[in-house]
N, CA, C and O atoms as CSV, one atom per row, in Angstrom:
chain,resi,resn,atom,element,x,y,z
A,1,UNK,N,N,-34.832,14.885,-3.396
A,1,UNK,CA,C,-36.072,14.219,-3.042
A,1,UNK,C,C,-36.325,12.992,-3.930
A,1,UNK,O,O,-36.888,11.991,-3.488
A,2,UNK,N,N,-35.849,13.111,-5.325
A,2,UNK,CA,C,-35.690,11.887,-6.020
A,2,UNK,C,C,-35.279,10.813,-5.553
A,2,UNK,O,O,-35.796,9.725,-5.808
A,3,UNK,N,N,-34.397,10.970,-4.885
A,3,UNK,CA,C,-33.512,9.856,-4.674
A,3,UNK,C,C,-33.929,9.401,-2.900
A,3,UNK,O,O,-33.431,8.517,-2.202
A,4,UNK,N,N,-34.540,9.960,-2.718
A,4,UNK,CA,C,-35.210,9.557,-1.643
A,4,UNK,C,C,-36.387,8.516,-1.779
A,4,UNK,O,O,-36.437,7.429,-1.203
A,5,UNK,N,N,-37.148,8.940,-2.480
A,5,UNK,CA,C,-38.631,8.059,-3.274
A,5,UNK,C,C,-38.239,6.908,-3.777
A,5,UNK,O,O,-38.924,5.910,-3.549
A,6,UNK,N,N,-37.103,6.819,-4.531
A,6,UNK,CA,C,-36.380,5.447,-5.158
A,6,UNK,C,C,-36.019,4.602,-4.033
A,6,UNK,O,O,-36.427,3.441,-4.021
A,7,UNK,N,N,-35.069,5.196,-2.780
A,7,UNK,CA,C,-34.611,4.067,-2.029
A,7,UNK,C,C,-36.100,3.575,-1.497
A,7,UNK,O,O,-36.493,2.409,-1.478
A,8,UNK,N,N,-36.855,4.784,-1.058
A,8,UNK,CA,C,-38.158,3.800,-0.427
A,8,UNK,C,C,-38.859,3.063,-1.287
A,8,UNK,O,O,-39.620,2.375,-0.607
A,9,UNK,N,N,-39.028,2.811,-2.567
A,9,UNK,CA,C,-39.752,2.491,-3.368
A,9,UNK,C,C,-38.086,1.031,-3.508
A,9,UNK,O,O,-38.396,-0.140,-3.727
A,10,UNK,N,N,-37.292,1.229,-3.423
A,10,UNK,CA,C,-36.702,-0.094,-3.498
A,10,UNK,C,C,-37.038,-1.197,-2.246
A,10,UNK,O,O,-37.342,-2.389,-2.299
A,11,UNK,N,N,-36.787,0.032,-0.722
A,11,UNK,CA,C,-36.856,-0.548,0.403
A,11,UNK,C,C,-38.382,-1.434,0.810
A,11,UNK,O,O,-38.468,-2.461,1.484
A,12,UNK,N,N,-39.544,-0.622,0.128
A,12,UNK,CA,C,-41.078,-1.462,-0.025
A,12,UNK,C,C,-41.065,-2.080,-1.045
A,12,UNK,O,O,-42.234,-2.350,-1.321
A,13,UNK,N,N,-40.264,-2.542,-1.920
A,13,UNK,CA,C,-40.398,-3.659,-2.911
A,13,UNK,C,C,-39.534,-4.998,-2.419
A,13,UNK,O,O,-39.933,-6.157,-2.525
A,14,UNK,N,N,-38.654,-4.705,-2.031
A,14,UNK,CA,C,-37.661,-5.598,-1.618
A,14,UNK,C,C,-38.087,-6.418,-0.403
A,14,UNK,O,O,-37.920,-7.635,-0.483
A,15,UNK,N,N,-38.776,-5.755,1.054
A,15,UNK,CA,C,-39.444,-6.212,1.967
A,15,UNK,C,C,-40.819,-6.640,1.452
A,15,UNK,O,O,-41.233,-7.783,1.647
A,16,UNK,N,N,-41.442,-5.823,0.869
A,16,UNK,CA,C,-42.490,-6.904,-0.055
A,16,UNK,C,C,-42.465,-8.377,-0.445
A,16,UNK,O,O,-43.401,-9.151,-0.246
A,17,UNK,N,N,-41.202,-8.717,-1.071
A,17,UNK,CA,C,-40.843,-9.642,-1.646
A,17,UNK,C,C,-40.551,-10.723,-1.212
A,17,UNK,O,O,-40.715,-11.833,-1.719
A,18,UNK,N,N,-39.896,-10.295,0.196
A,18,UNK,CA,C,-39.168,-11.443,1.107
A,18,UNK,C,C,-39.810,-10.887,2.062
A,18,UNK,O,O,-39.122,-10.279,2.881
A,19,UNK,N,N,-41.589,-10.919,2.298
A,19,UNK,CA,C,-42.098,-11.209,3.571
A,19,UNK,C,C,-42.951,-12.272,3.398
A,19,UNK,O,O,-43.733,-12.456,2.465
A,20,UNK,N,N,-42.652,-13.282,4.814
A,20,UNK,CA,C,-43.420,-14.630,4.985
A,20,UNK,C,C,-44.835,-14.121,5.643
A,20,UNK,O,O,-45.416,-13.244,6.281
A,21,UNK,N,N,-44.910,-15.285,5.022
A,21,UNK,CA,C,-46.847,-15.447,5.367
A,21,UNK,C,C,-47.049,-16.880,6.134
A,21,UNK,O,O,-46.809,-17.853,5.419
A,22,UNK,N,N,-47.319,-17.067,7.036
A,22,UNK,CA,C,-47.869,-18.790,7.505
A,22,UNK,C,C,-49.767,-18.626,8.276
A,22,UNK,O,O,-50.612,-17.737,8.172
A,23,UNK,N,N,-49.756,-19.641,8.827
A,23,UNK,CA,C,-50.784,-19.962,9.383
A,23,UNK,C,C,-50.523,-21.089,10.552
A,23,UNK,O,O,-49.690,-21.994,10.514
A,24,UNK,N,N,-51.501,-20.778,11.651
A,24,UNK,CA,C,-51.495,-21.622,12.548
A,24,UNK,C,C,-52.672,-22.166,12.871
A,24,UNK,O,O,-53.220,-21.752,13.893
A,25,UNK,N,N,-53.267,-23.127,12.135
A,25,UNK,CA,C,-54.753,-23.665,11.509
A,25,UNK,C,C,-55.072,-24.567,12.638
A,25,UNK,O,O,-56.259,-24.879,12.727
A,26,UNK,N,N,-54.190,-25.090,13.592
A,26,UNK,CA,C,-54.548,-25.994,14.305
A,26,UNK,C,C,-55.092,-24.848,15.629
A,26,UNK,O,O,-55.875,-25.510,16.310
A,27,UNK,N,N,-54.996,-23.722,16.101
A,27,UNK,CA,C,-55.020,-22.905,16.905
A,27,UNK,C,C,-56.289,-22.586,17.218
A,27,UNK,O,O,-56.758,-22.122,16.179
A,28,UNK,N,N,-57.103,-22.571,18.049
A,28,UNK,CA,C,-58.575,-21.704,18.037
A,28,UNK,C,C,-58.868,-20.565,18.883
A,28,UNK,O,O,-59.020,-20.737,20.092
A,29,UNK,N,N,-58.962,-19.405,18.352
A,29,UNK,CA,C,-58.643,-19.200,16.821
A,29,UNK,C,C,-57.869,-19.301,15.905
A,29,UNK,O,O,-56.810,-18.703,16.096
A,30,UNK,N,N,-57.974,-19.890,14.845
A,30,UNK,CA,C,-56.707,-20.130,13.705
A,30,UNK,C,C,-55.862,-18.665,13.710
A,30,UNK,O,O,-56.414,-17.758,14.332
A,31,UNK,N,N,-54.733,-18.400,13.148
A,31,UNK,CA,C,-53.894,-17.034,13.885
A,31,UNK,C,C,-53.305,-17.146,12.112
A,31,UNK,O,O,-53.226,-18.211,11.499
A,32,UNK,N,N,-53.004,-16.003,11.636
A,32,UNK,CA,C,-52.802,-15.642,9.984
A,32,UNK,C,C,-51.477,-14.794,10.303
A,32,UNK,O,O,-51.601,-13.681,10.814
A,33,UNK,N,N,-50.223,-15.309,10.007
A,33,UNK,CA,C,-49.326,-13.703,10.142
A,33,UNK,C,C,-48.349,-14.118,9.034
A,33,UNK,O,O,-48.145,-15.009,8.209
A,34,UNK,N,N,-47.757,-12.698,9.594
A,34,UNK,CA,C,-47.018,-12.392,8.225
A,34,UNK,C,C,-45.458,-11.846,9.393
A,34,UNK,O,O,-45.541,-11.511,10.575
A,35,UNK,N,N,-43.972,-11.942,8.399
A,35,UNK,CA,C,-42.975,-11.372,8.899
A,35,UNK,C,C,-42.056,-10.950,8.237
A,35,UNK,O,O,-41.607,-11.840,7.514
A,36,UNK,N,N,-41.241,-9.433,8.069
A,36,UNK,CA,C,-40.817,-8.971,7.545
A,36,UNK,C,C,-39.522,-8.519,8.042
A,36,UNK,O,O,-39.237,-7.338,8.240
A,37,UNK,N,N,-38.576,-9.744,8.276
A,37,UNK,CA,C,-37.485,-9.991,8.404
A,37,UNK,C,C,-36.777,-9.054,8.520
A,37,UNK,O,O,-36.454,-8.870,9.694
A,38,UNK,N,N,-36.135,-7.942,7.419
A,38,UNK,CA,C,-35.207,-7.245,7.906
A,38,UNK,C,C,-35.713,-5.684,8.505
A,38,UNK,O,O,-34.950,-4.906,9.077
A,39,UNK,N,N,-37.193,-5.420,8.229
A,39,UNK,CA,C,-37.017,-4.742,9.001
A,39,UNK,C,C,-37.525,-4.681,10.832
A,39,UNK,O,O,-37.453,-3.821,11.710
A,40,UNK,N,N,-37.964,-5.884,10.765
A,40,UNK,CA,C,-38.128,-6.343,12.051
A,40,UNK,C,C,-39.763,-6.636,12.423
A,40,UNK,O,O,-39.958,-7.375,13.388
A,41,UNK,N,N,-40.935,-6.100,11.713
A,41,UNK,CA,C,-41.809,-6.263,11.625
A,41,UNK,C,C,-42.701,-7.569,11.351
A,41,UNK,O,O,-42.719,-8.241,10.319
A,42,UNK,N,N,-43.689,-7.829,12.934
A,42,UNK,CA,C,-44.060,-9.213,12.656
A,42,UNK,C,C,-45.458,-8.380,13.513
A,42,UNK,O,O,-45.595,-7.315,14.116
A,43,UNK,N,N,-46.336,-9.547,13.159
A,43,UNK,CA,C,-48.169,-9.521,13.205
A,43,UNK,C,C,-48.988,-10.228,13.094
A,43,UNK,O,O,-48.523,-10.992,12.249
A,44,UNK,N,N,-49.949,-10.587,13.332
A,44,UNK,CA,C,-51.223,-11.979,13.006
A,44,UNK,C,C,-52.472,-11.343,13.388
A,44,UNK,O,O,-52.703,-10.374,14.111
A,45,UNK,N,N,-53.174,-12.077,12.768
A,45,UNK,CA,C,-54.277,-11.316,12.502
A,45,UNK,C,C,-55.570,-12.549,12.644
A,45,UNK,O,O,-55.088,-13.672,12.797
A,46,UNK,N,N,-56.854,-12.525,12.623
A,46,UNK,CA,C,-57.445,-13.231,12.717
A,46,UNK,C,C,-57.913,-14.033,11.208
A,46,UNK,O,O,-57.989,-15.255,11.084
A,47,UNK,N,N,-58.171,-13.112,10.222
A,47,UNK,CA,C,-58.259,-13.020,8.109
A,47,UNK,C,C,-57.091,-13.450,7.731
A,47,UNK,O,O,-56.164,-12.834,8.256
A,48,UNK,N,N,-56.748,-14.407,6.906
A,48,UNK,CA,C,-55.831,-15.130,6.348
A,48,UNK,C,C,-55.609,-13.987,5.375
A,48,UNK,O,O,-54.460,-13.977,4.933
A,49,UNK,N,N,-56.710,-12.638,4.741
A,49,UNK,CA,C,-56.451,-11.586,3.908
A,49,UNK,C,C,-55.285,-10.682,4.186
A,49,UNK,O,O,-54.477,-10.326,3.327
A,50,UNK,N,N,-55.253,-10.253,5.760
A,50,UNK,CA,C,-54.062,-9.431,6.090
A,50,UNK,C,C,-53.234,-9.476,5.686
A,50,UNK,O,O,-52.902,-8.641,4.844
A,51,UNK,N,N,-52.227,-10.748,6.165
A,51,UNK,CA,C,-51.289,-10.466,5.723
A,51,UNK,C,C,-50.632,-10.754,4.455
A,51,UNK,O,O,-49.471,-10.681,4.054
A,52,UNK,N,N,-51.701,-11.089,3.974
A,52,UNK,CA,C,-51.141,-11.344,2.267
A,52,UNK,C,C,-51.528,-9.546,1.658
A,52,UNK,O,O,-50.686,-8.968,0.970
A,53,UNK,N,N,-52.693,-8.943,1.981
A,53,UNK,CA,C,-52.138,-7.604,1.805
A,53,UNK,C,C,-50.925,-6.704,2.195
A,53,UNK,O,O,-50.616,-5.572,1.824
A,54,UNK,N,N,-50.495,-7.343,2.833
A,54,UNK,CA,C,-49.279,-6.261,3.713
A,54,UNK,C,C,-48.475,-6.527,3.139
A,54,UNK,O,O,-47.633,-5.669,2.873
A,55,UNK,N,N,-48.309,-8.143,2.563
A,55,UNK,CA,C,-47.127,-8.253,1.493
A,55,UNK,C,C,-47.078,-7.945,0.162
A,55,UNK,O,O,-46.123,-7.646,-0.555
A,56,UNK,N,N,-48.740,-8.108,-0.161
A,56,UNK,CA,C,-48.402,-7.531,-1.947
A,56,UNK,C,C,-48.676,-5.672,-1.801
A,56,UNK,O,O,-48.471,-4.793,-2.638
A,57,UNK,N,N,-49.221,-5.579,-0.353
A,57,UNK,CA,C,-48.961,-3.956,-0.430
A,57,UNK,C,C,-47.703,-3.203,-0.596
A,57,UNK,O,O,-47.460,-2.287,-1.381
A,58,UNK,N,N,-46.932,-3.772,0.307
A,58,UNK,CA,C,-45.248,-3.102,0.252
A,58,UNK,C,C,-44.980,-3.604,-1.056
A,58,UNK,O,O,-44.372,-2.701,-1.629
A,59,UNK,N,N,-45.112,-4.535,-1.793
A,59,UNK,CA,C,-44.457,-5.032,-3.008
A,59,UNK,C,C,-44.984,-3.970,-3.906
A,59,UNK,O,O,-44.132,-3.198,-4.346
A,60,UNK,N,N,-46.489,-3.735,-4.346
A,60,UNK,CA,C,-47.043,-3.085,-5.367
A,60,UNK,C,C,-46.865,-1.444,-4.702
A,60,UNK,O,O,-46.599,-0.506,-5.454
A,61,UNK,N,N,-47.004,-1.300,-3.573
A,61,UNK,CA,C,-46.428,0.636,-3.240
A,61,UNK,C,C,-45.142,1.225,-3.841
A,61,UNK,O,O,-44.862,2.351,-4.251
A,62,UNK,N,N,-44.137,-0.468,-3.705
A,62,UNK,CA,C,-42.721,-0.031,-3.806
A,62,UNK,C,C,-42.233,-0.127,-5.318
A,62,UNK,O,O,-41.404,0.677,-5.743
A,63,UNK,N,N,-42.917,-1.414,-6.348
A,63,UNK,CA,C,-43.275,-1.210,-7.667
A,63,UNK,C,C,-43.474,0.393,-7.907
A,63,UNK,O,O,-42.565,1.093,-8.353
A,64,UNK,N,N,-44.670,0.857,-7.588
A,64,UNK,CA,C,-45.008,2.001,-8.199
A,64,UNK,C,C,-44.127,2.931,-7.948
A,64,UNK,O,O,-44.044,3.727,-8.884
A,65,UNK,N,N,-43.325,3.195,-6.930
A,65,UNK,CA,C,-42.282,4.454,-6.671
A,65,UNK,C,C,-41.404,4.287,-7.337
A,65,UNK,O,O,-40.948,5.353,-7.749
A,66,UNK,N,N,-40.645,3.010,-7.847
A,66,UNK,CA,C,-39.490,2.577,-8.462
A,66,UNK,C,C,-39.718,3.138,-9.763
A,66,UNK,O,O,-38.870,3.906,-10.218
A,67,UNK,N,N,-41.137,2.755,-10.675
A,67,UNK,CA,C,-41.602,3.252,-11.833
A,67,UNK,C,C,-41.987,4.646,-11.669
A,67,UNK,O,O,-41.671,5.249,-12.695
A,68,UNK,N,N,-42.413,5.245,-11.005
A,68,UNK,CA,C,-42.770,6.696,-11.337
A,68,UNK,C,C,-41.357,7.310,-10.948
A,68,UNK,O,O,-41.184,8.417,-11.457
A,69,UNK,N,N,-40.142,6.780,-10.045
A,69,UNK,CA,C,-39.263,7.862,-10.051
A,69,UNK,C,C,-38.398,7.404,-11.594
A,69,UNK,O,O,-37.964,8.398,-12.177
A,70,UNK,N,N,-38.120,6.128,-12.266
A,70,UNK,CA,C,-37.600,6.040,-13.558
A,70,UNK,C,C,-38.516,7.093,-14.295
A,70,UNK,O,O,-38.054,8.148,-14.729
A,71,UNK,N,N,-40.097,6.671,-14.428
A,71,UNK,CA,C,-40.554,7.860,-15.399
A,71,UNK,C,C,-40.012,9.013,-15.101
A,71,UNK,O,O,-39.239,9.587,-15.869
A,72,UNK,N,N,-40.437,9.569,-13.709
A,72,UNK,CA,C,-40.221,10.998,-14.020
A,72,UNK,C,C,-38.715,11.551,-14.275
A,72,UNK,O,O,-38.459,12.696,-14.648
A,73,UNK,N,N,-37.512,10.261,-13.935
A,73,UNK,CA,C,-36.354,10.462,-14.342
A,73,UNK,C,C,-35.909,10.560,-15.532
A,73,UNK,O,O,-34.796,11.023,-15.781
A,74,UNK,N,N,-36.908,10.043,-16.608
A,74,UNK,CA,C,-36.295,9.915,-18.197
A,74,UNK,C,C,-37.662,10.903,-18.771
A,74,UNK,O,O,-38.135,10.778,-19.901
A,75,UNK,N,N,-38.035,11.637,-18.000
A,75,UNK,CA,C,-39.151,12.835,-18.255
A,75,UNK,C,C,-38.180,13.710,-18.566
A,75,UNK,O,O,-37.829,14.122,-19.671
A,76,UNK,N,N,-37.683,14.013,-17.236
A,76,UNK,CA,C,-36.794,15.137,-17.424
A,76,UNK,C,C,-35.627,15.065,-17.632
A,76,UNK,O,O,-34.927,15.863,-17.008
A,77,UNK,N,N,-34.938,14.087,-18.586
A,77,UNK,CA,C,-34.205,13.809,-19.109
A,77,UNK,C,C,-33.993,14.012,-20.726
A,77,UNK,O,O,-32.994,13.961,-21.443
A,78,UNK,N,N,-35.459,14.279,-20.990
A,78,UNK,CA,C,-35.467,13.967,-22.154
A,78,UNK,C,C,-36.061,15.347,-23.043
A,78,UNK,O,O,-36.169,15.293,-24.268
C-alpha cells in the first residue's frame, strides 16, 4: 500500500506541475481553463480561481503523499 500512495503522490505532483492555465478574456463570458496533458483532463470555468486551484491542488495533494510516505518510510526504518 506504500508504494501505491508514492506513485499517486508522484502522479498528483507531476500533473500538478505541468498543468496549463490560460484565459479567453476576449470571450463573453470570459472562459478560465486549465489542461492536464498527460492525463487527458481539460475544463473552463467561469472564476479565473478554478483552475489555478486544480493545479496547485494536484501539486500540494501530491507534495503531501510524497512527504508523508518518505516520513512514514524512515519512521519505520528507524
Amino acid at each position: 500500500m506504500k508504494w501505491v500512495i508514492l506513485i499517486a503522490g508522484v502522479f498528483l505532483f507531476f500533473n500538478g506541475m505541468f498543468t496549463r492555465t490560460y484565459s479567453f478574456d476576449n470571450e463573453s463570458p470570459a472562459r478560465h481553463c486549465y489542461q492536464m496533458d498527460y492525463v487527458g483532463l481539460y475544463g473552463c470555468f467561469g472564476s479565473p480561481m478554478m483552475p489555478a486551484l486544480i493545479a496547485w491542488g494536484a501539486t500540494l495533494i501530491g507534495a503531501g503523499l510524497i512527504a508523508w510516505s518518505v516520513f512514514r518510510g524512515r519512521h519505520k526504518s528507524a
